[in-house]
C-alpha positions in Angstrom: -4.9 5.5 32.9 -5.4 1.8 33.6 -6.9 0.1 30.2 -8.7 -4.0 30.6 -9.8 -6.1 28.5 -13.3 -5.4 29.3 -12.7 -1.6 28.5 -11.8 -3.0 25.2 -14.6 -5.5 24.8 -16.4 -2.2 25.1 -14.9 -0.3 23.0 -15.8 -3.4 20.4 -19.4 -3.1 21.3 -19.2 0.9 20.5 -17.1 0.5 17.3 -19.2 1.7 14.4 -17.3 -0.3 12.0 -17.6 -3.3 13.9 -20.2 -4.8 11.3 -17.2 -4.8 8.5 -15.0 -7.5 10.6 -18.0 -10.2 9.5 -16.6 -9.4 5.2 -13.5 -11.2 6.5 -12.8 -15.4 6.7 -10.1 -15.0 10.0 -8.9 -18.5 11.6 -9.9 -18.9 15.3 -7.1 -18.1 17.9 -5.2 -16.3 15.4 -4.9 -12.3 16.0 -3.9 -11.2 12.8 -1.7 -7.9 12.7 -0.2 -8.1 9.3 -2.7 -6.7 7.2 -0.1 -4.1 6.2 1.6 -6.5 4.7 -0.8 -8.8 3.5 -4.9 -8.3 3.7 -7.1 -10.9 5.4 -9.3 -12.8 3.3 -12.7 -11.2 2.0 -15.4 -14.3 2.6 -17.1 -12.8 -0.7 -13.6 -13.9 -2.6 -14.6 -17.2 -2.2 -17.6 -17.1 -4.0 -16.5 -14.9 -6.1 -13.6 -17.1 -7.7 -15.2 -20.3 -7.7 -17.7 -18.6 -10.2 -15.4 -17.4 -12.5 -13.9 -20.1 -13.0 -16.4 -22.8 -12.9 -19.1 -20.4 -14.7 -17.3 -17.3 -16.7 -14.1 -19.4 -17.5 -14.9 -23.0 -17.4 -18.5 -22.2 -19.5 -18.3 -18.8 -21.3 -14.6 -19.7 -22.4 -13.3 -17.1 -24.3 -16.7 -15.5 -24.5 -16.8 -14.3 -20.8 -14.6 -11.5 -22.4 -17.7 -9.8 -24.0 -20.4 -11.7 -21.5 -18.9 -11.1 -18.0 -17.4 -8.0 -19.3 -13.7 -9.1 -18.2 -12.7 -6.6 -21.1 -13.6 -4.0 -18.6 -12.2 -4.9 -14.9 -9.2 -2.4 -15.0 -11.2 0.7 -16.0 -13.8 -0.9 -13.3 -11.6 -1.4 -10.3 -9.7 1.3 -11.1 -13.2 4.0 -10.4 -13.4 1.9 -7.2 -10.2 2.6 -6.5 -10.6 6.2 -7.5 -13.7 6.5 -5.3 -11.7 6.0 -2.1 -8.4 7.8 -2.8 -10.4 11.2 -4.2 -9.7 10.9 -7.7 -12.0 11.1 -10.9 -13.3 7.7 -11.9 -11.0 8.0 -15.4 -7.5 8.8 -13.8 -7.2 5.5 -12.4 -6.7 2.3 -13.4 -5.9 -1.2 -12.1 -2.7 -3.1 -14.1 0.0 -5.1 -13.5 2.2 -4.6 -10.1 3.5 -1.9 -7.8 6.8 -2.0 -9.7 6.2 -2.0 -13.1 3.9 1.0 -12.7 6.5 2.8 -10.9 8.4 2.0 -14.3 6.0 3.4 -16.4 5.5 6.4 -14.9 8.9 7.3 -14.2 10.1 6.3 -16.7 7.3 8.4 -18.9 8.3 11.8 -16.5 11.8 11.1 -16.7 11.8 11.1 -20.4 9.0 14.6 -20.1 11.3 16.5 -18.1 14.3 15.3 -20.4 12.5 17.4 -22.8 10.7 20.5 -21.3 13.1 21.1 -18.2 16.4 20.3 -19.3 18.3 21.4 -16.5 16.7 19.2 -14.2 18.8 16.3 -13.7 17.6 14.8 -10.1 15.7 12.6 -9.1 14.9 12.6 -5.3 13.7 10.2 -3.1 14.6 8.8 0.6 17.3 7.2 1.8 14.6 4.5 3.5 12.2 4.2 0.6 11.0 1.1 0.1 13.5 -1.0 -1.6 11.6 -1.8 -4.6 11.0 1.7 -5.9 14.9 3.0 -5.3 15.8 0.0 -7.5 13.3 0.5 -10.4 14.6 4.1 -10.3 17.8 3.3 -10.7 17.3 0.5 -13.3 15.5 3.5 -15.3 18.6 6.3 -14.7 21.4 4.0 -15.8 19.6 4.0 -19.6 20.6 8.1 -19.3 24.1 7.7 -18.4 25.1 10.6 -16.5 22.3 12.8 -17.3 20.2 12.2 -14.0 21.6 11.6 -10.8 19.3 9.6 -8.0 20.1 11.8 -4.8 18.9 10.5 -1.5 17.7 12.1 1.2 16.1 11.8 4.8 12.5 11.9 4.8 12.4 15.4 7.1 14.6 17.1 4.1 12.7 15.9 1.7 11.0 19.7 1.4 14.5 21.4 1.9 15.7 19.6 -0.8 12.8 20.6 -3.4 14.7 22.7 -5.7 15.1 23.6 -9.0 17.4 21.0 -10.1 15.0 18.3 -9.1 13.2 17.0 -12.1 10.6 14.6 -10.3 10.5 13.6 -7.2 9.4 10.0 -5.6 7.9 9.4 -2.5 6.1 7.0 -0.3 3.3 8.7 1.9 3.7 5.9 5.0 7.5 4.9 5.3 6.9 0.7 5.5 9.4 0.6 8.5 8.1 3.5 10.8 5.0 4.6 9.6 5.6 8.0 9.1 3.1 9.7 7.1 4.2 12.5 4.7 1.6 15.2 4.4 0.9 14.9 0.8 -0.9 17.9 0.4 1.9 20.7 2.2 4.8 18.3 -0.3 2.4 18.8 -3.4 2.7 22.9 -2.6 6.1 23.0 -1.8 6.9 20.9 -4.9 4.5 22.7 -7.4 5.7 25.7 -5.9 9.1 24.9 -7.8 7.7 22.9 -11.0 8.6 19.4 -9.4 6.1 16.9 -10.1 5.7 13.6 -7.5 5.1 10.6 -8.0 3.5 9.0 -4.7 3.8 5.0 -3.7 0.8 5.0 -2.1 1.1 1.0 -1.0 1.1 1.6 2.7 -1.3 4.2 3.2 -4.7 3.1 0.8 -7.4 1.9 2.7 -5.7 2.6 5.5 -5.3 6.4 5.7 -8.2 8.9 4.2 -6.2 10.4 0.6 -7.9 12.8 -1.4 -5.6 13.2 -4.2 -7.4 15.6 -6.4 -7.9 17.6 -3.0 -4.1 17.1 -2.2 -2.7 18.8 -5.5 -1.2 14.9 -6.6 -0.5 14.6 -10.2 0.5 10.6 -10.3 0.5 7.9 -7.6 0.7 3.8 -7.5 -0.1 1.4 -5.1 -0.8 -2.4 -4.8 -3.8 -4.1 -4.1 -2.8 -6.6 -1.4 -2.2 -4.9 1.8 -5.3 -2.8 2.8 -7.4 -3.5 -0.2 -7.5 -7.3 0.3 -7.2 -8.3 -3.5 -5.1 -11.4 -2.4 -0.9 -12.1 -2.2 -0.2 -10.6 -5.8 -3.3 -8.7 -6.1 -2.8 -6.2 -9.4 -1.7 -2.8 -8.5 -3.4 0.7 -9.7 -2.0 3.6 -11.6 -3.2 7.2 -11.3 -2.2 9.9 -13.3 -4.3 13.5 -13.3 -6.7 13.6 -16.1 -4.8 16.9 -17.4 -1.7 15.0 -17.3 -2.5 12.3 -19.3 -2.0 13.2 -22.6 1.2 14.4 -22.2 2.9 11.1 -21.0 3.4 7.8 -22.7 3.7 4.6 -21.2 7.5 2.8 -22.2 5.6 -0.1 -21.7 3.4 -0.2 -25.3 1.4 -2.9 -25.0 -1.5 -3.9 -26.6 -4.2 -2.9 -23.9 -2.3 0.9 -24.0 -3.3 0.9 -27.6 -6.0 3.1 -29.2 -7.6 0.7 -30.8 -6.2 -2.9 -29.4 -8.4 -5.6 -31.4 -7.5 -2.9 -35.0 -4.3 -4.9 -35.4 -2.4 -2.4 -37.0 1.4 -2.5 -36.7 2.2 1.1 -35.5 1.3 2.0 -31.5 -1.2 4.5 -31.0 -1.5 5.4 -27.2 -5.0 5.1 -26.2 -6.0 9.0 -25.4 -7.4 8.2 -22.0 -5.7 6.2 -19.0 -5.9 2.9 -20.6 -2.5 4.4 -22.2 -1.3 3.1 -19.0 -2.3 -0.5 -19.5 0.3 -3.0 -21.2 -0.3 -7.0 -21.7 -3.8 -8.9 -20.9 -5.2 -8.2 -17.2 -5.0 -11.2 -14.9 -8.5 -12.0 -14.5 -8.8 -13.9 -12.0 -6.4 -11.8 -9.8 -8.7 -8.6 -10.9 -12.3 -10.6 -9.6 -10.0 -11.0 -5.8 -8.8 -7.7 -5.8 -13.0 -6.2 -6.6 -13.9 -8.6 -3.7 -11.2 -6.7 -1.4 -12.5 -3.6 -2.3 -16.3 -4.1 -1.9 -14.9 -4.7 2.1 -15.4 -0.9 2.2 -18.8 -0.6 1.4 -21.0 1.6 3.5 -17.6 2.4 5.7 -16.3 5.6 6.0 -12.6 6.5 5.4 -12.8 9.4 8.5 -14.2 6.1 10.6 -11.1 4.1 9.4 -8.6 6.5 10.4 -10.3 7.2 13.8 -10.0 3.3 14.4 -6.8 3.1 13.6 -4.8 5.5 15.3 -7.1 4.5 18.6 -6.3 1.2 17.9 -2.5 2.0 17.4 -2.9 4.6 20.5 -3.8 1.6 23.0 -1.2 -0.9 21.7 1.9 2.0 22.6 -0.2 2.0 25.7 -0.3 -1.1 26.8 3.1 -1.5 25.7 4.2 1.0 27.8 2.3 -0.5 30.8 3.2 -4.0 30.4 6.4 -4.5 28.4 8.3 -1.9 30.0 11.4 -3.7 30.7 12.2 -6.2 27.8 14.1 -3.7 25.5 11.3 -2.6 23.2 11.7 1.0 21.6 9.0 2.1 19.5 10.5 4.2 16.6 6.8 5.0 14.7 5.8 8.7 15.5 4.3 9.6 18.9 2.5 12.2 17.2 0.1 10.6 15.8 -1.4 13.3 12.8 2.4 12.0 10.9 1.6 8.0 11.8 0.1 5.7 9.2 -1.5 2.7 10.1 1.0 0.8 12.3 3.6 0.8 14.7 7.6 -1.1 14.7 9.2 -1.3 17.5 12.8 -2.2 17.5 14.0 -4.6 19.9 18.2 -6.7 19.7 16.3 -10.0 19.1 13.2 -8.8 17.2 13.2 -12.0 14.4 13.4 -14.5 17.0 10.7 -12.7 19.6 8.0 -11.6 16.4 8.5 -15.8 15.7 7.9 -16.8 19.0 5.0 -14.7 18.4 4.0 -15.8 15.4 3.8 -19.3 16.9 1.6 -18.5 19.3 -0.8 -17.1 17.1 0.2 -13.1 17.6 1.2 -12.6 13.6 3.2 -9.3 12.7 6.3 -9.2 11.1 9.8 -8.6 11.1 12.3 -5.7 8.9 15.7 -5.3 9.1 17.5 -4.5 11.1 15.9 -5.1 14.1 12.3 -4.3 13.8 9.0 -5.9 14.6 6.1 -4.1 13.3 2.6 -4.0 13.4 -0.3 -3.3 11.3 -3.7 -1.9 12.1 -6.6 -3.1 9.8 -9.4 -1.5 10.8 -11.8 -3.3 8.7 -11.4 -6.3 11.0 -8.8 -6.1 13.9 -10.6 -5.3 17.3 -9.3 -3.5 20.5 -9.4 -7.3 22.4 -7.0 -8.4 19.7 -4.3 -5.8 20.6 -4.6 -6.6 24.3 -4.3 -10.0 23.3 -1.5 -9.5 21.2 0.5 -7.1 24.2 -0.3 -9.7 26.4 0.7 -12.6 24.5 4.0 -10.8 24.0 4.3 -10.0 27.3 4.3 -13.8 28.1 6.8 -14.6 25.8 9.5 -12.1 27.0 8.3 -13.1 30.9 8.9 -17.1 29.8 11.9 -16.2 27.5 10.2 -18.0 25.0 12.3 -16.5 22.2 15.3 -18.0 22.8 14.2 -21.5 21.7 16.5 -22.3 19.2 13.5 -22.9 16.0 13.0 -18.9 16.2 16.7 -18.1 15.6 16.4 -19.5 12.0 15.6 -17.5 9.3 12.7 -18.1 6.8 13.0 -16.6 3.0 9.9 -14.3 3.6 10.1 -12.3 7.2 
């Protein structure tokens, strides 16, 4: 089927999230496929901070605590948070980053199991997890000695390997190279099935992919705040742990906001009975007013909508690929089928760095993972069908032109 740019300029004009793309500042001449990586900037954010700190901070002071109701953002963002993954208003919360919730909660169902299941000495994962959580799992496990062992695994045994020596497993639903999506539900089964309970990084799939994680079986879950939720580069993260669930864990982290009765004082921690026992040191409040702009950007825009744009959107860039780029040594290693693809697509290619910063010059961004990957992210909140032909044939030009191999693309920056 041949696809041009006025079929896409079309497909614009159909697009029944079309009206969201306006929540979003977006530079001229820049088409902007890294919002799996980092979300474009809400317009409302603005606004948003230069009150806080002009008006809430610079005039309430301290004050702004009880008037602007800062006291109350986590609990607040986390029920927004909770109304687009399919979770109860009290079983999430927003606090601190990715990483240090992965801590707490791992750290809080390692020390459960340790207890109640004492046989069960693994703790599985995938060998191509995202970095961040294999190391924060084994930062936890090396204060155990040999009692748990970190076993590995690729992510199609991941159900195979569900057995009953596993005592939690941790998974991320969209791998962040590939964008293979796990099907959280079937996993839950299989895993409850056997006792296991799983902890989901849900950083590369919320906003992007429709999760209902009561409706899925999940028991606990993070994810960060700056990819598709557009809270801004360090956005706060969320936490979500299954209201039945709750009671039975306690943060390692005991900070004051986990505490029962924070501004009481005493000496001795209390956990707080509800998920604020998840909470540690003083929200970032200024970080938490960006991260409620990002997540107003969903208003009146349907998560089934979303996930029809973006595997269309993802559908015609493989396309295109296919029909224009044929010959310059790009292999796409995301999943053809596209009911197991998240919300983006890598391709690998012997000079990927140097041809994603030839693109990246040209105003095409994406970016680059080892080894030899460029990849791709579909927001469907604001990235249009034009913008992938664009982006194909901008691409295109560079391979035809060779532009690549200019020697300012072969050097490589600290963030890729």
């Amino acid at each position: 089927m041949s696809i041009d740019r006025k079929d896409c300029e079309t497909r614009d004009r159909n697009d029944p999230i079309a009206f969201a793309r306006e929540r979003f500042l977006l530079p001229d001449a820049v088409i902007y496929l890294d919002g799996n990586s980092l979300g474009a900037l809400p317009k409302a954010t603005i606004e948003r901070l230069k009150h806080a700190v002009d008006d809430e901070w610079g005039k309430g002071l301290i004050r702004s605590w009880n008037q602007a109701d800062w006291i109350s953002l986590p609990r607040k963002l986390g029920a927004r948070i909770a109304a687009l993954l399919g979770a109860k208003p009290d079983e999430i919360v927003a606090a601190d980053s990715t990483s240090v919730n992965l801590f707490k909660l791992l750290s809080a169902m390692v020390s459960h199991v340790s207890k109640v299941s004492p046989s069960r000495r693994v703790v599985l994962s995938e060998a191509g997890n995202f970095p961040t959580d294999l190391y924060i799992a084994q930062g936890i496990l090396k204060a155990y000695g040999d009692r748990f062992e970190l076993k590995l695994v690729d992510a199609t045994e991941i159900e195979a390997a569900l057995g009953p020596d596993v005592a939690v497993a941790l998974l991320t639903q969209v791998d962040y190279r590939t964008g293979r999506l796990h099907d959280m539900a079937h996993v839950n089964k299989v895993a409850q099935r056997n006792g296991i309970p799983i902890i989901w990084d849900l950083s590369h799939s919320a906003g992007a992919v429709p999760i209902d994680l009561a409706g899925s079986g999940a028991q606990l879950a993070v994810g960060c705040g700056y990819k598709y939720l557009n809270g801004g580069p360090g956005a706060p993260a969320f936490l979500y742990v299954e209201g039945s669930l709750q009671s039975q864990l306690v943060s390692p982290l005991t900070g004051w906001f986990g505490h029962a009765a924070p501004f009481d004082f005493i000496n001795e921690y209390e956990p707080a009975a509800s998920i604020d026992r998840f909470q540690c040191g003083t929200p970032s409040v200024l970080a938490m007013q960006a991260l409620d702009c990002g997540l107003q950007t969903f208003q009146g825009v349907a998560m089934a909508d979303v996930r029809a744009k973006s595997l269309a959107l993802s559908d015609l860039f493989w396309q295109l690929m296919e029909n224009h780029c044929p010959d310059f040594g790009f292999s796409c290693v995301s999943p053809r089928n596209r009911s197991i693809r998240g919300s983006q697509l890598s391709f690998a290619h012997e000079q990927a760095y140097a041809v994603m910063q030839a693109l990246i010059e040209r105003g095409v961004i994406g970016d680059f993972r080892q080894p030899n990957l460029l990849r791709f992210g579909f927001t469907p909140l604001y990235t249009r069908y034009v913008d992938v032909w664009d982006a194909v044939m901008v691409l295109r030009d560079v391979m035809e032109q060779s532009a690549w191999q200019s020697t300012r693309f072969q050097q490589r920056n600290k963030v890729t």
